[in-house]
C-alpha positions as CSV (number, residue, x, y, z in Angstrom):
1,X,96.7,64.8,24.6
2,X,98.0,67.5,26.8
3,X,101.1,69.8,26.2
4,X,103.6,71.3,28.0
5,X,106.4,73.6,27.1
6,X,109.8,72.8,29.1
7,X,111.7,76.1,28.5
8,X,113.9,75.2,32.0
9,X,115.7,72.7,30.3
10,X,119.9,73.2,29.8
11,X,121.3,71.1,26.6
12,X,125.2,70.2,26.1
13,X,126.3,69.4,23.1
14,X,129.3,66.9,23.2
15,X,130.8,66.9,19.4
16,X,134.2,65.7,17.8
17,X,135.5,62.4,17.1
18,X,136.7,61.6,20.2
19,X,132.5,62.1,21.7
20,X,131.3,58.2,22.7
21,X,134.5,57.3,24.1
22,X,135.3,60.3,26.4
23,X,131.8,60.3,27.8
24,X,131.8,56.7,27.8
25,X,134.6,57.4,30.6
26,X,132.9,60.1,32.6
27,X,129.3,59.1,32.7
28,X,127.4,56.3,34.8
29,X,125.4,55.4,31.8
30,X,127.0,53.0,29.1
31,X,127.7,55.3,26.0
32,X,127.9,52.0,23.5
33,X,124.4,51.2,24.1
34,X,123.2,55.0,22.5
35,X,122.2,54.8,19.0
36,X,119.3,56.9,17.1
37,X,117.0,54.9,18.4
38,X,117.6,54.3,22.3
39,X,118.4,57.5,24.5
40,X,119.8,56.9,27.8
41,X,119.5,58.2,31.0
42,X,122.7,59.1,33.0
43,X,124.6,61.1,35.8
44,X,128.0,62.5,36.3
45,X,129.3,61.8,39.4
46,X,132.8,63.6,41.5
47,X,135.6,61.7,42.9
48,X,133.5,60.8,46.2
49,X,130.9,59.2,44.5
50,X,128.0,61.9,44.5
51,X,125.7,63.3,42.0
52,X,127.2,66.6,40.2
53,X,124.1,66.6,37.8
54,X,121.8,63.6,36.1
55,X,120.7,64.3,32.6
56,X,119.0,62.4,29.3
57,X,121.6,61.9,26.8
58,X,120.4,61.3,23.1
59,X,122.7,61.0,19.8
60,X,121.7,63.9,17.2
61,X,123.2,63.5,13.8
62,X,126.7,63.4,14.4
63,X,126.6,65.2,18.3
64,X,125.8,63.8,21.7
65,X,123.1,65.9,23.5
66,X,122.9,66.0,27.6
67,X,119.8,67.4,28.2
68,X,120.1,68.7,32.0
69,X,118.0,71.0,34.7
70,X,118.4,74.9,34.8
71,X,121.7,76.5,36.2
72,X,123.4,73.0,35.3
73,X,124.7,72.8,31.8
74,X,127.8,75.3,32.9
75,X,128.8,72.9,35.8
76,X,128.4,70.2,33.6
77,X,130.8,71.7,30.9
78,X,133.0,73.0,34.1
79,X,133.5,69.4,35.3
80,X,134.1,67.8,31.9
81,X,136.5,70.1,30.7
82,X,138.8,69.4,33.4
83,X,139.0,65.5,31.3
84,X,138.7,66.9,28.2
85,X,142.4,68.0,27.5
86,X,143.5,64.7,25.9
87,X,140.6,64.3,23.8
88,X,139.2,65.6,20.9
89,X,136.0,66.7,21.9
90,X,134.4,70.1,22.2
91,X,131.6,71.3,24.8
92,X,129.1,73.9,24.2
93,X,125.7,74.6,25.9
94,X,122.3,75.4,24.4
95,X,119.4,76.7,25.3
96,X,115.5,75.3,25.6
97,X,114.5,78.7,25.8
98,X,111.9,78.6,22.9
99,X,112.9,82.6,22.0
100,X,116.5,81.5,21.5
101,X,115.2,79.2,18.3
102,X,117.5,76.4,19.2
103,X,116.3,73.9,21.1
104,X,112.4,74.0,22.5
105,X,111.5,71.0,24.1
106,X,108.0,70.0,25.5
107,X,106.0,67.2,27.2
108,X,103.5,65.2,26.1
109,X,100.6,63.5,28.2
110,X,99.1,61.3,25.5
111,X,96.6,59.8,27.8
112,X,95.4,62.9,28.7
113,X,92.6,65.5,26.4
114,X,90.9,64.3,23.2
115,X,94.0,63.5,20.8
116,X,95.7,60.2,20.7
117,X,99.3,59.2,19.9
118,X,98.1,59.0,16.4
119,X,96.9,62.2,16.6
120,X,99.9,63.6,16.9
121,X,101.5,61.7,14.0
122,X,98.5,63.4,11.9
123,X,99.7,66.8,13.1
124,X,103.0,66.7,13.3
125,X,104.4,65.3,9.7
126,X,107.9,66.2,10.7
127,X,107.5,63.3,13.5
128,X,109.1,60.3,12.3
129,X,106.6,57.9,11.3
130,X,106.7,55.0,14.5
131,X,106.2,56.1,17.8
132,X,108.6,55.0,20.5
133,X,107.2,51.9,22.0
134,X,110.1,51.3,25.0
135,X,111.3,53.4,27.6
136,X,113.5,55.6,27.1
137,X,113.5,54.7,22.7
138,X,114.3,57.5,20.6
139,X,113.0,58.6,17.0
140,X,114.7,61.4,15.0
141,X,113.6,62.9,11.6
142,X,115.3,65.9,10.4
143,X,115.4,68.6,13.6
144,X,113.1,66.9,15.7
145,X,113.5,64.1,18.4
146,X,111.2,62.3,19.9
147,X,111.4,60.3,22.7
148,X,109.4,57.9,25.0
149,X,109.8,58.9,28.7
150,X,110.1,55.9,31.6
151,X,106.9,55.3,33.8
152,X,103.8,53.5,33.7
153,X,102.1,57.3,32.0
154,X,101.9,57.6,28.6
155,X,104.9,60.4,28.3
156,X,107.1,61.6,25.2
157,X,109.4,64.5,25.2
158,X,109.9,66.3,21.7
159,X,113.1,68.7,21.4
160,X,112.9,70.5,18.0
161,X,116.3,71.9,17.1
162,X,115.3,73.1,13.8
163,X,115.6,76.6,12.1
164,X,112.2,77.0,11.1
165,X,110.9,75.8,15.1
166,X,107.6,74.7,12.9
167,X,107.1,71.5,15.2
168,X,107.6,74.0,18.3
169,X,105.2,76.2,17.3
170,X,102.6,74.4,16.4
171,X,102.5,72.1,19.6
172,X,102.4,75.5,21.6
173,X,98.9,75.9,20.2
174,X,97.5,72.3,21.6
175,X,95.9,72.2,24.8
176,X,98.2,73.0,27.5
177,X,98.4,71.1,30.9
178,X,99.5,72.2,33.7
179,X,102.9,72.1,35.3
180,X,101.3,70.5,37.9
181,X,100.0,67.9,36.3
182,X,103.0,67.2,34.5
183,X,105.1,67.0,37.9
184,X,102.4,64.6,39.1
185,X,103.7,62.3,36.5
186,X,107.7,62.2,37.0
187,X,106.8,61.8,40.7
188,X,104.6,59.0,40.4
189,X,106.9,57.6,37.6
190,X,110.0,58.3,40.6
191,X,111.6,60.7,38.5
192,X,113.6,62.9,40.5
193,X,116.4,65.3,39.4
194,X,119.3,67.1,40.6
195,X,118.8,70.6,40.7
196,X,121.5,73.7,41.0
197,X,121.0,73.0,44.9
198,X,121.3,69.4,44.7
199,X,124.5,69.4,43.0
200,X,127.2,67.1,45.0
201,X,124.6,66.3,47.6
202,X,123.8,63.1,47.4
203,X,124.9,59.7,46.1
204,X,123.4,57.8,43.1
205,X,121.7,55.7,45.7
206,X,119.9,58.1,47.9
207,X,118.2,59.2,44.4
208,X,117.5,55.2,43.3
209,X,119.6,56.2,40.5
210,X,120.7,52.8,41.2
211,X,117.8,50.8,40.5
212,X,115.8,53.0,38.2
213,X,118.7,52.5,35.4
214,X,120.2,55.7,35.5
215,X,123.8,53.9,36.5
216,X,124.9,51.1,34.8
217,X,127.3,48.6,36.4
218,X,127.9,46.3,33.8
219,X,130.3,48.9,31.9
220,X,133.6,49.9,32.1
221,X,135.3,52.6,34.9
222,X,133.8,56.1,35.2
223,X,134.5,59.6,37.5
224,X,133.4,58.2,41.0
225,X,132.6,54.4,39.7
226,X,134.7,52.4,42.3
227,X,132.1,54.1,45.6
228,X,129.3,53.9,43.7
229,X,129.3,50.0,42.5
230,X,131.0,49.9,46.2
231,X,127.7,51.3,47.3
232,X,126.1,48.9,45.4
233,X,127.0,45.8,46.0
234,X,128.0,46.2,49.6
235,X,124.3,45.0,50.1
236,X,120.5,46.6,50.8
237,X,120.7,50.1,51.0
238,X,120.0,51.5,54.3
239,X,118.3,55.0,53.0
240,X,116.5,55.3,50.0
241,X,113.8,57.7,47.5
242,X,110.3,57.1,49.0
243,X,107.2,59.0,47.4
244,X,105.0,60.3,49.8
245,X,100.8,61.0,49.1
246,X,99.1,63.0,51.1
247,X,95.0,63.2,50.2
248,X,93.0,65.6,50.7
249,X,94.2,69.7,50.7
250,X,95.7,71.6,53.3
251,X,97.2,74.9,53.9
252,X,101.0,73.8,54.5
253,X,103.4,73.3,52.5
254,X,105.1,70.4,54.2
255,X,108.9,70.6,54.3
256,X,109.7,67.9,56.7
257,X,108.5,64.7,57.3
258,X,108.1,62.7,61.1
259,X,108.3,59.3,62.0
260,X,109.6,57.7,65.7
261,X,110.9,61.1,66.7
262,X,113.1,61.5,63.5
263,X,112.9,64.5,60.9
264,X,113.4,64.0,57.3
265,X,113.7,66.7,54.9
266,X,110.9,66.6,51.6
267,X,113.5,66.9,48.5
268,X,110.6,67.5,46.2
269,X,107.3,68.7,46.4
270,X,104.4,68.5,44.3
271,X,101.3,70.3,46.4
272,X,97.9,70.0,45.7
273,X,96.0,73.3,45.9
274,X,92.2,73.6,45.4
275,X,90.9,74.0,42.0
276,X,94.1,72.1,40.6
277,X,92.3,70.3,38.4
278,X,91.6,66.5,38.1
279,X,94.9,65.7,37.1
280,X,96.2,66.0,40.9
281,X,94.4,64.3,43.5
282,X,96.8,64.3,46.5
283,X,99.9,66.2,47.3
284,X,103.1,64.4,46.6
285,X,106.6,64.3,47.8
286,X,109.8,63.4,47.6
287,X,112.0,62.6,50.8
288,X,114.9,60.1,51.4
289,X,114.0,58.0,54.3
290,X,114.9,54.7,56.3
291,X,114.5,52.1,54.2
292,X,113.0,49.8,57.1
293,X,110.8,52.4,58.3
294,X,109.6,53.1,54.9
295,X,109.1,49.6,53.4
296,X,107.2,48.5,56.7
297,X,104.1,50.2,56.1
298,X,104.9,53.1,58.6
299,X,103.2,56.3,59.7
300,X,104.2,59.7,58.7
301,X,103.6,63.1,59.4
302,X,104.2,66.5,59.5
303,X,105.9,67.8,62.9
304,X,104.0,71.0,62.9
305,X,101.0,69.5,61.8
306,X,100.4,66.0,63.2
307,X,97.0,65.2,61.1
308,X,98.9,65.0,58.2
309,X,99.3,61.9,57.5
310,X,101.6,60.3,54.5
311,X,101.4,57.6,53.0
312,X,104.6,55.7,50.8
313,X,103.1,54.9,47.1
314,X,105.1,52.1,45.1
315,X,107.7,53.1,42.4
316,X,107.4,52.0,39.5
317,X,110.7,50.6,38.3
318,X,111.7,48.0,40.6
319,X,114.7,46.9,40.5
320,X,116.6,48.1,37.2
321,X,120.4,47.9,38.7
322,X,123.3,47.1,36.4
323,X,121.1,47.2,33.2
């Protein structure tokens, strides 16, 4: 069992009575389907239909936490505040920052180091007492959440939100893994968020928010709802998320990627350097590329480095659209 701490982490609080059913009308994820025992994965969307910022959303007591990337949380409040007038709701952001004692949150690689999932229930009494067993479940006892990440990994995310940060402290003393390693498995679980340079970028689609259950079309209308299910449904997407492997180390960092004289720019990166570790056994990347290209069992490389070849790795969730 390896740890990792995720101070980067932005948290919005969504309280009042009003909560469920104004984010129910502003988020891609359906709100009726959160309880204390299922988190859900969602995104906000503008007007044209393209990604502000994704987040996990989990209910805590009687508030609704989005937990988002760095430099996101204010945009987040920014853009629902502008819906908010009507409702009685009210918007705050918190800190992961484990110094701030509010919310520390950290990774968990149970299939990783000596400890097992059981372990952890031994060392942590302020766990609830049943682990998560479904994607994206949820557990809460007192302060702490914990929750079972998506992905074929064995991956649990615990936010402590308590005063006494005992939970938080003491998993900062297991063994740590590296960020590395932990990247390596949101990649290979096609886990890819939208950072403060992402924002309004790109459509649900071009992220496979579409298909890894981040948007769901069987609810009701949402901010940018009518292009995205338009998106949808208009038939096989034309671009797509591919993860990329490239084995073997090498001294670039590659930033584009080639095939039949077209460029496409790597969104994420995950390189491999030597002495990494075992956890990491070929570089990885994320780029959004032609579907027919990419599903036909292609060629690509790096244009300023043609023997680096890349190779498209499977993704995990299939097709998850309109759960």
């Amino acid at each position: 069992m390896l740890v990792i701490s995720l101070p980067h982490y932005e948290f919005v609080r969504v309280s009042g009575e009003d909560s469920r059913s104004f984010l129910q009308g502003q988020l891609s994820c359906d709100m009726e389907q959160l309880s204390l025992e299922q988190s859900l994965q969602g995104a906000l969307c503008n007007l044209q239909g393209r990604v502000i910022a994704d987040f996990r959303v989990l209910q805590h007591k009687d508030s609704i936490l989005l937990q988002t990337q760095a430099n996101q949380a204010d945009r987040i409040i920014e853009t629902l505040a502008k819906y908010a007038v009507f409702s009685k709701v009210v918007l705050e952001k918190v800190s992961a920052d484990p110094d701030s004692s509010k919310i520390s949150a950290f990774g968990i690689d149970t299939a990783s180091g000596e400890a097992s999932t059981a372990g952890l229930l031994e060392i942590f009494p302020q766990l609830p007492d049943q682990f998560p067993d479904q994607d994206n479940e949820s557990r809460l006892s007192d302060e702490v959440a914990l929750i079972k990440l998506p992905g074929s990994a064995t991956r649990f995310e615990i936010w402590d939100s308590s005063e006494s940060q005992e939970t938080a402290t003491r998993l900062s003393n297991l063994p740590a893994m590296t960020s590395q390693h932990w990247l390596t498995l949101q990649m290979r679980a096609g886990e890819i968020h939208v950072s403060e340079d992402m924002s309004a970028e790109y459509t649900p689609q071009l992220l496979n928010y579409d298909i890894s259950g981040v948007i769901n079309f069987k609810k009701g209308c949402y901010t940018g709802q009518e292009i995205v299910a338009r998106m949808f449904y208009r038939g096989t997407a034309k671009k797509r998320l591919y993860l990329l492997a490239q084995s073997g180390t090498s001294s670039e960092v590659i930033k584009t990627i080639h095939h039949d004289g077209k460029d496409y720019p790597v969104i994420l990166s995950n390189k491999l350097d030597e002495g990494a570790g075992e956890e990491a056994e070929e570089s990885l990347y994320f780029a959004v590329l032609e579907s027919d290209s990419a599903e036909s069992g292609a060629s690509f490389s790096s244009p300023t480095d043609p023997d680096a070849k890349l190779s498209v790795l499977p993704l995990p969730y299939g097709d998850k659209g309109g759960v």
